[in-house]
C-alpha positions as CSV (number, residue, x, y, z in Angstrom):
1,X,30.5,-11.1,-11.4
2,X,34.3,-9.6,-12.1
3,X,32.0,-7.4,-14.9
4,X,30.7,-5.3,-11.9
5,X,33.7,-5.0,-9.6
6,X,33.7,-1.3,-10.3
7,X,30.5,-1.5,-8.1
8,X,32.5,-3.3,-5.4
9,X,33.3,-0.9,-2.2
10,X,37.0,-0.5,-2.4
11,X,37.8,0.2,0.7
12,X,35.7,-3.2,2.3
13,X,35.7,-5.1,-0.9
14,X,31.8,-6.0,-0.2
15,X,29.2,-5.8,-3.3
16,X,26.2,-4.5,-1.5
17,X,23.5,-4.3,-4.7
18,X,24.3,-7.8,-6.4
19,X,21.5,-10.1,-5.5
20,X,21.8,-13.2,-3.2
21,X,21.0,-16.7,-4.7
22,X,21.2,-20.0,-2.6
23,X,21.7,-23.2,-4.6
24,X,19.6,-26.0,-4.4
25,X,19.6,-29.3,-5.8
26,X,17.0,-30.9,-9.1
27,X,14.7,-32.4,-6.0
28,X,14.5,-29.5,-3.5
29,X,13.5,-27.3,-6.6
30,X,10.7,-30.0,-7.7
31,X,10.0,-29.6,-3.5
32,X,10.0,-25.5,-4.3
33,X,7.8,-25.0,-7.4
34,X,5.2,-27.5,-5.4
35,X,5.5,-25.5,-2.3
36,X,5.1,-22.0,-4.6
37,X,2.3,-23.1,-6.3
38,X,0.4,-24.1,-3.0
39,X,1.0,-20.7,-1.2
40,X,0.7,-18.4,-3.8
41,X,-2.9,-18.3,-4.5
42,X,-3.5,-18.2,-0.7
43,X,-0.8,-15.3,-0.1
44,X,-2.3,-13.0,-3.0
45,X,-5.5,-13.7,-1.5
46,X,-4.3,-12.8,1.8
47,X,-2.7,-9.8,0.9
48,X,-4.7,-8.3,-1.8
49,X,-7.7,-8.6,1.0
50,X,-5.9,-6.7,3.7
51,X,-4.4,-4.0,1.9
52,X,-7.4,-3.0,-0.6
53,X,-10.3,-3.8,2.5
54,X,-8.6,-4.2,6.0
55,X,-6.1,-1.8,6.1
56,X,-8.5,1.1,5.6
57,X,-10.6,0.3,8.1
58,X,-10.3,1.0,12.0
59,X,-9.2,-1.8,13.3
60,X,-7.4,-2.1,16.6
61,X,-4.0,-2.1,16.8
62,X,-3.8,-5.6,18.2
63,X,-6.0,-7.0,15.6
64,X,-3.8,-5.0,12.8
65,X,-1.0,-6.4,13.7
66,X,-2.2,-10.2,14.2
67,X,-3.4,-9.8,10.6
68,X,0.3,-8.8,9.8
69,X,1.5,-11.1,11.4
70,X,-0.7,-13.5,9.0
71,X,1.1,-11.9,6.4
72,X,4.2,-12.7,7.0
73,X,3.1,-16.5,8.3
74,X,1.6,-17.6,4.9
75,X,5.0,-17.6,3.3
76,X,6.4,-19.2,6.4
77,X,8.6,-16.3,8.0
78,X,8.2,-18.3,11.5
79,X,12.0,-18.3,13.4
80,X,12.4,-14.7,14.6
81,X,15.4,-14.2,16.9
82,X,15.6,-10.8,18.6
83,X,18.1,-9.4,20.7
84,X,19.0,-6.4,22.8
85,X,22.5,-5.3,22.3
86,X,24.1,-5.8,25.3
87,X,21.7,-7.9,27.0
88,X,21.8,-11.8,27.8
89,X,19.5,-13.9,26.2
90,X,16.7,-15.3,28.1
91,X,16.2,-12.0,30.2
92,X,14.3,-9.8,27.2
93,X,11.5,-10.2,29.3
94,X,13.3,-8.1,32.2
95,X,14.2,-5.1,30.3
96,X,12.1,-1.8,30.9
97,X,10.2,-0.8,28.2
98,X,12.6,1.8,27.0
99,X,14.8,-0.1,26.1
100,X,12.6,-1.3,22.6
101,X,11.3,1.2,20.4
102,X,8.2,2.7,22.4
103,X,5.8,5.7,21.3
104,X,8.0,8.8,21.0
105,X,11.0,7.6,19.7
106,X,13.1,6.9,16.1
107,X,13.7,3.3,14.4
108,X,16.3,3.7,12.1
109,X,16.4,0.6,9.8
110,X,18.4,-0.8,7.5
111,X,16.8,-1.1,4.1
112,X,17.0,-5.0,2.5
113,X,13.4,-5.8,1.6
114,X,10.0,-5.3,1.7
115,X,9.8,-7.8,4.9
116,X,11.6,-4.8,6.4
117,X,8.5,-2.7,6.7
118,X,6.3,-5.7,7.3
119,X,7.7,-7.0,10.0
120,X,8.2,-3.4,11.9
121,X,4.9,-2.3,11.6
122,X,3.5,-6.6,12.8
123,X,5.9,-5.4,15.8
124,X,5.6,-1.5,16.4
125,X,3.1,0.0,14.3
126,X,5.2,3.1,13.1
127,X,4.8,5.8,11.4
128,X,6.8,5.3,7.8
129,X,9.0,7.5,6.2
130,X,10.8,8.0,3.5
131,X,14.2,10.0,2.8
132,X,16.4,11.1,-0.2
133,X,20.2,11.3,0.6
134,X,20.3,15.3,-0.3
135,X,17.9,16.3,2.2
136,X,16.9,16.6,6.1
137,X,13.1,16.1,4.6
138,X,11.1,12.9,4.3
139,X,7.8,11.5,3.0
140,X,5.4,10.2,5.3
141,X,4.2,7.2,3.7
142,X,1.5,3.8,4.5
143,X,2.8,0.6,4.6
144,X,2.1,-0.4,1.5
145,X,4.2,2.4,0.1
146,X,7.0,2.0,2.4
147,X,7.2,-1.8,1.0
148,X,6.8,-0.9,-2.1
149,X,9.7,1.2,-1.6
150,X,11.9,-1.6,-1.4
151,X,11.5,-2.7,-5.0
152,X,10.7,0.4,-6.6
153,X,12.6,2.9,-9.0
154,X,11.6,5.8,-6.5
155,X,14.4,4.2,-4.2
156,X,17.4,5.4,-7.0
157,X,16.1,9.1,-6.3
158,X,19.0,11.6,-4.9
159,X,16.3,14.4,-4.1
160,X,12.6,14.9,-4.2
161,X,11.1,15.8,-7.5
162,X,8.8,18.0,-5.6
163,X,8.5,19.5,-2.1
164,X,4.6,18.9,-1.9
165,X,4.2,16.8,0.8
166,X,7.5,16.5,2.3
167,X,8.0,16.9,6.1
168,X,10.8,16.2,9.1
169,X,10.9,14.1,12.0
170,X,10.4,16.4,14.3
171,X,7.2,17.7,12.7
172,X,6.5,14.1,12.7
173,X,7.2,13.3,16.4
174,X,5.4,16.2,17.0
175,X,1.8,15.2,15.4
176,X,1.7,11.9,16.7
177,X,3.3,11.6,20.0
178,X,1.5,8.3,20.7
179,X,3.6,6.6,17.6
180,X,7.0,5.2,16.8
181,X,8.5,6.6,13.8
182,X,10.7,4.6,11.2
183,X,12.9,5.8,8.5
184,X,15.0,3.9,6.4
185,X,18.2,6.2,6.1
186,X,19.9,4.4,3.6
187,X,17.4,5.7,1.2
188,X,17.9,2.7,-1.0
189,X,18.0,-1.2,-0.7
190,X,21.3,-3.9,-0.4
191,X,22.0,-7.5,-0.1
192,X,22.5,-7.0,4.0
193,X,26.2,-7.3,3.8
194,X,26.7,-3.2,3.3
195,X,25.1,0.3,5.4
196,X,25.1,2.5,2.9
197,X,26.1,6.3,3.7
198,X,22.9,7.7,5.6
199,X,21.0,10.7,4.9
200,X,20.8,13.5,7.1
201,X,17.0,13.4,7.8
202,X,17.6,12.3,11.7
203,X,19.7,15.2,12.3
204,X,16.0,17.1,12.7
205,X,15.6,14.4,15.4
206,X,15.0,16.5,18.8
207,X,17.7,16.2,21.5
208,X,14.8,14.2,24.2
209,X,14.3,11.8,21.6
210,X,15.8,8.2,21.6
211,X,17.1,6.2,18.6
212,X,16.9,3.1,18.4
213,X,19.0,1.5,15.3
214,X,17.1,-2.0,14.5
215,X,18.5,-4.4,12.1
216,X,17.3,-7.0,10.2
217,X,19.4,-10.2,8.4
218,X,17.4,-13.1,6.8
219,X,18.3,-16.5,6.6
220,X,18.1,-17.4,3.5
221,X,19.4,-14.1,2.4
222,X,18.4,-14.1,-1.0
223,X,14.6,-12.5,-0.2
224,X,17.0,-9.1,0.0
225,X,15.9,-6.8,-3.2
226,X,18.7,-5.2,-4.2
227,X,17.6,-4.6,-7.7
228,X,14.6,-2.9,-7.9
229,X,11.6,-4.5,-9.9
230,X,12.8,-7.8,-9.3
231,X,9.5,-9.0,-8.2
232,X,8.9,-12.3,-9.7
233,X,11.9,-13.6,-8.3
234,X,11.2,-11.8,-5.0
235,X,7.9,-13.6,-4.8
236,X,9.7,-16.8,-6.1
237,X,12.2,-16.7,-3.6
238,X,9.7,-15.8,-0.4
239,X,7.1,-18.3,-1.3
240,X,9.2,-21.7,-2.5
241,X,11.1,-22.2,0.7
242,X,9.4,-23.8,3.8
243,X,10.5,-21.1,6.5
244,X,12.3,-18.1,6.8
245,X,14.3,-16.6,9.8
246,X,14.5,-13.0,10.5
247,X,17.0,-12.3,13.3
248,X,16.6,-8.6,14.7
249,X,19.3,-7.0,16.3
250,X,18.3,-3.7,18.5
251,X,21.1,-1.1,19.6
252,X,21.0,0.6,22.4
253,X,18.9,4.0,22.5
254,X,21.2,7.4,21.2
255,X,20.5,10.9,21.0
256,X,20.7,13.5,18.5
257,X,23.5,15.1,20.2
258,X,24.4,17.3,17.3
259,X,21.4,19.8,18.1
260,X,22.8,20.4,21.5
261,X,26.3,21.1,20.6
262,X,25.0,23.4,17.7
263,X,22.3,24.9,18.9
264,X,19.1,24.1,17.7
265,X,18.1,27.1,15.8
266,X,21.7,27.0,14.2
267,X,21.3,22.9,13.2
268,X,17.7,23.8,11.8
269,X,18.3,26.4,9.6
270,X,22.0,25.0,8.3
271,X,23.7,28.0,9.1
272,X,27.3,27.0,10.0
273,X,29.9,28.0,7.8
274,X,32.4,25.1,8.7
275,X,29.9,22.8,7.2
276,X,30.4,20.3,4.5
277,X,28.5,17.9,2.7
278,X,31.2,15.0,2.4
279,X,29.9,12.5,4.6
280,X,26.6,12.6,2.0
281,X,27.3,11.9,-1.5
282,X,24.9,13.8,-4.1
283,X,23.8,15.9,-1.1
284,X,23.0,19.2,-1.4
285,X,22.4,20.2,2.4
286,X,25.4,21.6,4.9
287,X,26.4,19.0,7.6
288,X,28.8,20.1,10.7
289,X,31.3,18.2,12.0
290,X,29.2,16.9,14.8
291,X,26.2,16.1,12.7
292,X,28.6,13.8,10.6
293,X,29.2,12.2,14.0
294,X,26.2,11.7,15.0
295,X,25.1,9.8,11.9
296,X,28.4,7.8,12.0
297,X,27.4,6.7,15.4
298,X,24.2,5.2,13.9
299,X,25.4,3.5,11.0
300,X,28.8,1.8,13.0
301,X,25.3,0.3,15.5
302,X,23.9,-0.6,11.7
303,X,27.3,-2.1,10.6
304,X,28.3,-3.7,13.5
305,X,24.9,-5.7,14.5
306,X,24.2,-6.8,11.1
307,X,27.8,-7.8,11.1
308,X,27.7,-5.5,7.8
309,X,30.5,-3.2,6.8
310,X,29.8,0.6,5.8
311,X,30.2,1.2,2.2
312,X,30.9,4.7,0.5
313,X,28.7,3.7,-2.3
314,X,26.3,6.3,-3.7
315,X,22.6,6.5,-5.0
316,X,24.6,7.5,-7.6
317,X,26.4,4.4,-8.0
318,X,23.5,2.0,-7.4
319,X,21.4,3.9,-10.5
320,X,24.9,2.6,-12.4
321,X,24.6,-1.0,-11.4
322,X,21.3,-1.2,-11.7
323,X,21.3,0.1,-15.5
324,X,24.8,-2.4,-16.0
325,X,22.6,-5.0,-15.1
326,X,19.7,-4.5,-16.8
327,X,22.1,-5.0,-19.7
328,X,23.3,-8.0,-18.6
């Protein structure tokens, strides 16, 4: 892969958008195109169901997210290993409730596949949104969407082509106060060994708000979807191994402290002349010196759980690999 070094982070040396592969031998392949051809009718089935019948109607949210958790069972996503940071293992069960994502409150995700989404809303029902790494705005979108999101083009998008339809966080927080809300602020999708400069859509996060950074590794790694449109090999790669692993790692809970240094008039409307937009590449909106601290804070908890290192790598960048290896 020496042809796309230029894409390779030069201060970390990590390649966060070349796609993960795991070898196998001639018989565990046989063992893999057997295994793919039994699930795959079933999953389509499965899925197609939900999402064009099930997922309109109102169901309970228990029953929701048991049929999610179907999803993700057909392919065999059993082994999930959570963690608190900080906390022993074996004494989860001892933890208050604020100390897990809980109604009135942030998840900010990294951004590796369309299990992602998946397994967050099987776990917390959010509200989904998306962001663009030149603006404090994001798109409230389904699930469906937000896992499309993962393997589509959209992803390679420095700014929204249109402001129809775009809200914040707080506006968010604010209309449904009884709801978790996830954003992805990477903006666009790696191979889990990079965090990706965040956007600045959680500096509208109020002050009285907790965020909760949540990451996400697989074992095998190569369901990541680094390259959008990849999905026969996504599909490939999900349903022609026996199990997956997901192993969740949850920070603890931070606060926007930004807004309370600044002022939160002063933070909303961008109005500090000290600002500067070098902790967002292709941004377009003024960050302070605080701000920039603030979303350092979330993706060091990002780096440092997925046992990831932070990349300055652009949108800009990944629209280069991904068009280098189209080519190839």
């Amino acid at each position: 892969m020496e042809k796309f070094s230029q894409f390779r982070d030069k201060g970390s040396g990590v390649s966060p958008f070349i796609p993960t592969t795991t070898p196998a031998s001639a018989l565990w392949s046989i063992v893999h195109v057997f295994i793919f051809l039994f699930r795959l009718p079933f999953f389509l089935s499965y899925v197609g169901f939900y999402f064009f019948f099930l997922h309109h109607l109102p169901l309970p949210v228990f029953l929701r997210k048991l049929l999610l958790w179907g999803v993700m069972g057909i392919p065999g996503i059993w082994w999930l290993d959570l963690q608190l940071d900080g906390v022993k293992r074996g004494s989860l069960s001892q933890q208050p409730a604020s100390r897990v994502p809980h109604p009135h409150s942030v998840i900010a995700a990294n951004f590796t596949s369309p299990i992602d989404a998946l397994y967050l809303a099987a776990v917390f029902d959010p509200i989904f949104t998306l962001g663009y790494p030149g603006t404090r705005k994001v798109r409230h979108v389904g699930l469906l969407r937000a896992m499309w999101a993962a393997l589509s083009g959209s992803q390679l998008t420095t700014s929204p082509a249109s402001p129809a339809g775009l809200t914040d966080l707080r506006a968010l927080l604010e209309r449904y106060p009884d709801r978790v809300i996830a954003v992805f602020p990477e903006c666009a999708t790696t191979n889990g060994k990079g965090i990706l400069p965040l956007s600045p859509s959680m500096l509208a996060v109020p002050t009285n708000v907790t965020i909760f950074p949540v990451s996400m590794r697989y074992t095998p790694p190569d369901i990541t979807t680094p390259v959008p449109g990849a999905w026969t090999s996504f599909l490939w790669k999900l349903l022609s191994r026996p199990t997956h692993c997901i192993r969740i790692r949850i920070a603890e809970g931070m606060y926007n402290t930004s807004l309370a240094t600044n002022g939160v008039g002063v933070a909303a409307h961008h109005e500090i002349p000290t600002a500067t937009t070098s902790e967002i590449p292709g941004g377009d909106e003024m960050t302070t010196a605080e701000e920039r601290r603030m979303l350092n804070r979330v993706a060091e908890a990002l780096a440092r759980l997925g046992r990831a290192k932070r990349v300055g790598l652009s949108i800009q960048d990944k629209t280069a690999f991904v068009q280098a290896w189209g080519r190839k």
